[in-house]
KOLZAPA-346136 format. One record per residue: x, y, z of N, C-alpha, C, O in turn. Coordinates in steps of 0.1 Angstrom, whole numbers, plus 2048, in hexadecimal, padded with zeros to 3 digits. Layout:
XYZXYZXYZXYZ...
//
This chain:
AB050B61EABC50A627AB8502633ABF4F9638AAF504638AA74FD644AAA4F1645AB24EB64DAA14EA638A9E4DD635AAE4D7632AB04CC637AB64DD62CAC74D862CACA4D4639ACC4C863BACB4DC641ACF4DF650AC54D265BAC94CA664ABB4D3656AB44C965FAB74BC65CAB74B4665ABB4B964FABF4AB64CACC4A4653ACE499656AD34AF655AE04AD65DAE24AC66DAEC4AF673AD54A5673AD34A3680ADF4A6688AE749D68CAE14B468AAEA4BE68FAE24C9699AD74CE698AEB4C96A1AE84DF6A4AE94E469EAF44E2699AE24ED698AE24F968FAD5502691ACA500696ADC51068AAD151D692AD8524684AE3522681ACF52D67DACE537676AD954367EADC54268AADE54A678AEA55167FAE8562678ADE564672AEF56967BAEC575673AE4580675ADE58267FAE258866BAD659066BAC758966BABC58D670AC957D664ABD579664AB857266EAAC56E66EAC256F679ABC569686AB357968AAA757868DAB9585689AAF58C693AA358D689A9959168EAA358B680A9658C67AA8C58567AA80588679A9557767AA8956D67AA8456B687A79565687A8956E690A8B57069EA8057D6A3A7A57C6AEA7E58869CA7559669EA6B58A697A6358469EA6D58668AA5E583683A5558D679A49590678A65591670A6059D66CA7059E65EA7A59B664A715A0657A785A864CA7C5B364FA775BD64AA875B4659A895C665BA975CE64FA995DA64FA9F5C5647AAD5CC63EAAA5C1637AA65B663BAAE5C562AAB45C161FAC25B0625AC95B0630AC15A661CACF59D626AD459761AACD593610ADF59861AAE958F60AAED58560BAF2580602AED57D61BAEF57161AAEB56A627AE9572630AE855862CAE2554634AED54F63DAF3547636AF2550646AF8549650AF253E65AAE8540660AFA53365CAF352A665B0052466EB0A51F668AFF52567AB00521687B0550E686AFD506684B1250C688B0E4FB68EB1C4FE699B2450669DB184EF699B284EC6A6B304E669EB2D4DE696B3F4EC6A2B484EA69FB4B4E069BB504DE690B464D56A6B494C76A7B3F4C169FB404B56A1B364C5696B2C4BF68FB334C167EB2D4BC675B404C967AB424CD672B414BC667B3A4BA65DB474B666DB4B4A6662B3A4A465BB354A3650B374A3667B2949C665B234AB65BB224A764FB214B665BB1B4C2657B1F4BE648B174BD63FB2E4BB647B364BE638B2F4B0632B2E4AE625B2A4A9639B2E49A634B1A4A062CB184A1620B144A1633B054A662AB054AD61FAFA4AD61AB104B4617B0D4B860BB104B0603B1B4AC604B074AC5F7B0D4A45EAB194AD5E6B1B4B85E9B214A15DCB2F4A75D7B284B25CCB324B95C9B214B65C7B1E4C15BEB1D4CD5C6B1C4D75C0B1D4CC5D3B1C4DD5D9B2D4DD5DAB354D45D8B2F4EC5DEB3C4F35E1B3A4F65F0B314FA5F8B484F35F1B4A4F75FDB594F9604B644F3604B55507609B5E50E609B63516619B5A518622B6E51961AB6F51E629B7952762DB83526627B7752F635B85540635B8D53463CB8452E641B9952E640BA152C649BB352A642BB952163CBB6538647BB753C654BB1549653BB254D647BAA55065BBA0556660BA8563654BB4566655B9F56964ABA5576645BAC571638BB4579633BA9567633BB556262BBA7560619BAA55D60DB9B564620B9455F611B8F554610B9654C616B8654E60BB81544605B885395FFB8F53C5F5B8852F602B8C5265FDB885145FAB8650F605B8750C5F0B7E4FF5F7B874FE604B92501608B794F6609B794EA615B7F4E0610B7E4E0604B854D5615B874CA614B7E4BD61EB7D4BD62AB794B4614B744AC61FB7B4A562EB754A1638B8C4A662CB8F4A1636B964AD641B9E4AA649B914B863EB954C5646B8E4C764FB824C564FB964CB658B8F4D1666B944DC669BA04DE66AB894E566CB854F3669B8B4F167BB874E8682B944FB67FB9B4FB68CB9450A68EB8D511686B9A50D69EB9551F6A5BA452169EBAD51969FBA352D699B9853B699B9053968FB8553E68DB9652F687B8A53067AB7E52B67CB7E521683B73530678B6952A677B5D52A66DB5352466FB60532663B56536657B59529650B63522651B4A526648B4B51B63CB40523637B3952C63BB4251C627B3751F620B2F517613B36515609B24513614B1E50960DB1650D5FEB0B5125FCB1E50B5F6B135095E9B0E5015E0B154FA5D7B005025E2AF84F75DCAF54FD5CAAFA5085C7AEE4F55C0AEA4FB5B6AE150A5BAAE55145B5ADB5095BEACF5135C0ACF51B5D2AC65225D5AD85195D7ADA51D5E5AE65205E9AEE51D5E0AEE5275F5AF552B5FAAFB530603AFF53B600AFD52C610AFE52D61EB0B530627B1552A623B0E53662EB17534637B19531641B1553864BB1F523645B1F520651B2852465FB3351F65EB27529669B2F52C675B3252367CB2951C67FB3A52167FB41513688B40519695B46524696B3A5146A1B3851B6AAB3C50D6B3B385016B1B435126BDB5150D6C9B465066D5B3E50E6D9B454FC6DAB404FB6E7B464ED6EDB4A4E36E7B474F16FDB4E4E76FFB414DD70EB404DF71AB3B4D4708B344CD710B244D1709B1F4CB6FFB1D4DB711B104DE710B154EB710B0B4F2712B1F4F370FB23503714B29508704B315026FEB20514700B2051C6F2B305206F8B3251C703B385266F3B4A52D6F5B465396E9B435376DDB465416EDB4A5516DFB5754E6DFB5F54B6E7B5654F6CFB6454D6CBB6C5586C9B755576C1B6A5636CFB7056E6D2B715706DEB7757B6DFB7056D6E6B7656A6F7B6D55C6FFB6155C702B73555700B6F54A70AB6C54C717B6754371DB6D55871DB6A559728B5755D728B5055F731B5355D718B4355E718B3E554712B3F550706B3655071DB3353F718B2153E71FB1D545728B1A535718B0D538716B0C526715B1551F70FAFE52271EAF9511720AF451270BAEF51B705AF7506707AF65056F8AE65046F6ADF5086ECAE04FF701ACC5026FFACA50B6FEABE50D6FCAD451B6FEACF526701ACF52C6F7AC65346F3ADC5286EFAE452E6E1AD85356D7AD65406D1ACD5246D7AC652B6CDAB552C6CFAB05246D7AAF5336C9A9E5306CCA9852F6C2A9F5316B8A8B52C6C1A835276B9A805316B4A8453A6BBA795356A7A6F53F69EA6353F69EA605346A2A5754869AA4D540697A4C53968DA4353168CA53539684A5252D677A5F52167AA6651A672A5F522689A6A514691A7451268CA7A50868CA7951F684A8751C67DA9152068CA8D529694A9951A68EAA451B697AAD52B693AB352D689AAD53269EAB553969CAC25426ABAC05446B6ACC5446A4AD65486B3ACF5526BCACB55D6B8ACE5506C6ACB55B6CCACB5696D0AD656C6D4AC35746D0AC75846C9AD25856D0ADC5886C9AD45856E0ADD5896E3AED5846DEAF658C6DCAED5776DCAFA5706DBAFB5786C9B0657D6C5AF15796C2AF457C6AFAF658C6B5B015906B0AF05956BEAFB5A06C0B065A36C2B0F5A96BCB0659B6CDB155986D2B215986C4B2A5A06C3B1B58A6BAB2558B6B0B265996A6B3059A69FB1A5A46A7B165A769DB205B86A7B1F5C46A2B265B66AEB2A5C56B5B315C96B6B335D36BCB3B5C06AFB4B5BD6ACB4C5C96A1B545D16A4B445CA696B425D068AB375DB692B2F5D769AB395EA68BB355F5686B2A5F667CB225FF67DB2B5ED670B255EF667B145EF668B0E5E666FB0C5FB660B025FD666AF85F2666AEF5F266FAF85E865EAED5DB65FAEF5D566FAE65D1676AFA5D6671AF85D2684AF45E068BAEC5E0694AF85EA688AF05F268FAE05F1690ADA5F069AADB5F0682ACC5EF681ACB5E368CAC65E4697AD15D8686ACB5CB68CACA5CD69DAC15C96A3AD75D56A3AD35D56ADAC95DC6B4AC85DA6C0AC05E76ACABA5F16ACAAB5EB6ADAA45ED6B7AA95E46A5A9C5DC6A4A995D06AFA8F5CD6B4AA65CA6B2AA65C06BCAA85C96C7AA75CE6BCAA95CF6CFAAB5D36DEA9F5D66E5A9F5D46F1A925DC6DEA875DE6E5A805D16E5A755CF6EAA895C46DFA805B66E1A885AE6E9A855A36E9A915B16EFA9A5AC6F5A945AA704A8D5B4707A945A270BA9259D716A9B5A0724AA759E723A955A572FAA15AF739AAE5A673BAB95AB73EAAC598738AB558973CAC058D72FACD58E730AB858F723AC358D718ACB59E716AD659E711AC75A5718ACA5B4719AD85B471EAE25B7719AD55AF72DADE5AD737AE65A5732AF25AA732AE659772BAEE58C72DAF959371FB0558F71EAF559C717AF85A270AB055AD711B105AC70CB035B671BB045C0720B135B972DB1D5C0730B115B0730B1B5A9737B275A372CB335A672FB2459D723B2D59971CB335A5711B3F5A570CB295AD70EB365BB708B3E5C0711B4A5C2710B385C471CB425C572BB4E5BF72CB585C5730B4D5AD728B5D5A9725B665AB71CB725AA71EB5F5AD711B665AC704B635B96F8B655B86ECB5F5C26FFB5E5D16F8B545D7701B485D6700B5D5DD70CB595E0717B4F5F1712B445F6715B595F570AB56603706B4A6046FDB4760F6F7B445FB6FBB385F66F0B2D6066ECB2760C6F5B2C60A6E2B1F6116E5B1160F6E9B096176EFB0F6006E3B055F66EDB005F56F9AF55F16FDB0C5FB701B0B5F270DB015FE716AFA5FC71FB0360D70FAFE615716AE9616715AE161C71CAE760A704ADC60E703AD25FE70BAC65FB70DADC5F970DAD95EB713AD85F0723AD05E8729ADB5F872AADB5FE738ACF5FC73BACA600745
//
């Protein structure tokens, strides 16, 4: 997936569970699928990299199921899931919003992040979203794989990213249970 992704001289960052993993540097859960990170605005060009034998496919409107992509479609807000299949591979892409150099959560605009920040390096230099920003998405949902994930990521979290994590549930799920272990 890497090597897909790199060809497409794009932004892009590993997204998901497997950003905090590859991110710890360590295998901590079981994962059933890979997500990857681009800009919105890179979508044409992103679509335009797969040969016509992969599938490709996208929820829009948000809730509505799977369905192909079209080459001449543009994936608008709220939507933003795609999804790519190759013979032997299979990915999901997030369309992620930014306006200039500034990341936008596409669940409130009022939390916005410099795009150098969005994502960081691995030791195996794979690109991935940053723990706090992949919590952030991951807090919305209950389900216990984000609990774990956030469980394993908080004692590696950095006092900067804790905080910056702990500020933005403050706007947008103020009542977090997070927020009390992020203190």
């Amino acid at each position: 997936m890497a090597k897909v992704m790199e060809q497409a001289g794009v932004w892009w960052a590993i997204a998901g569970g497997w950003a905090i993993d590859l991110w710890l540097g360590a295998t901590t859960r079981a994962h059933h699928d890979v997500e990857v990170a681009v800009r919105r605005e890179d979508q044409e060009l992103v679509y335009s990299l797969f040969p016509s034998s992969w599938q490709l496919e996208c929820i829009d409107p948000p809730g509505s199921g799977w369905r192909p992509w079209r080459d001449d479609e543009e994936i608008a807000p709220p939507s933003f899931q795609t999804k790519a299949r190759g013979p032997a591979i299979e990915f999901d892409l997030f369309l992620e919003s930014t306006e200039d150099d500034m990341w936008v959560f596409r669940r409130d605009g009022r939390v916005t992040r410099p795009l150098n920040e969005v994502r960081v390096a691995t030791p195996l230099g794979i690109p991935v979203v940053a723990p706090e920003i992949q919590l952030l998405y991951m807090a919305k949902s209950a389900e216990p794989k984000n609990q774990h994930d956030f469980e394993v990521a908080r004692p590696a979290l950095t006092f900067e990213a804790a905080d910056w994590l702990s500020r933005s549930l403050a706007l947008n799920l103020p009542d977090h249970r997070w927020r009390a272990a992020l203190a």
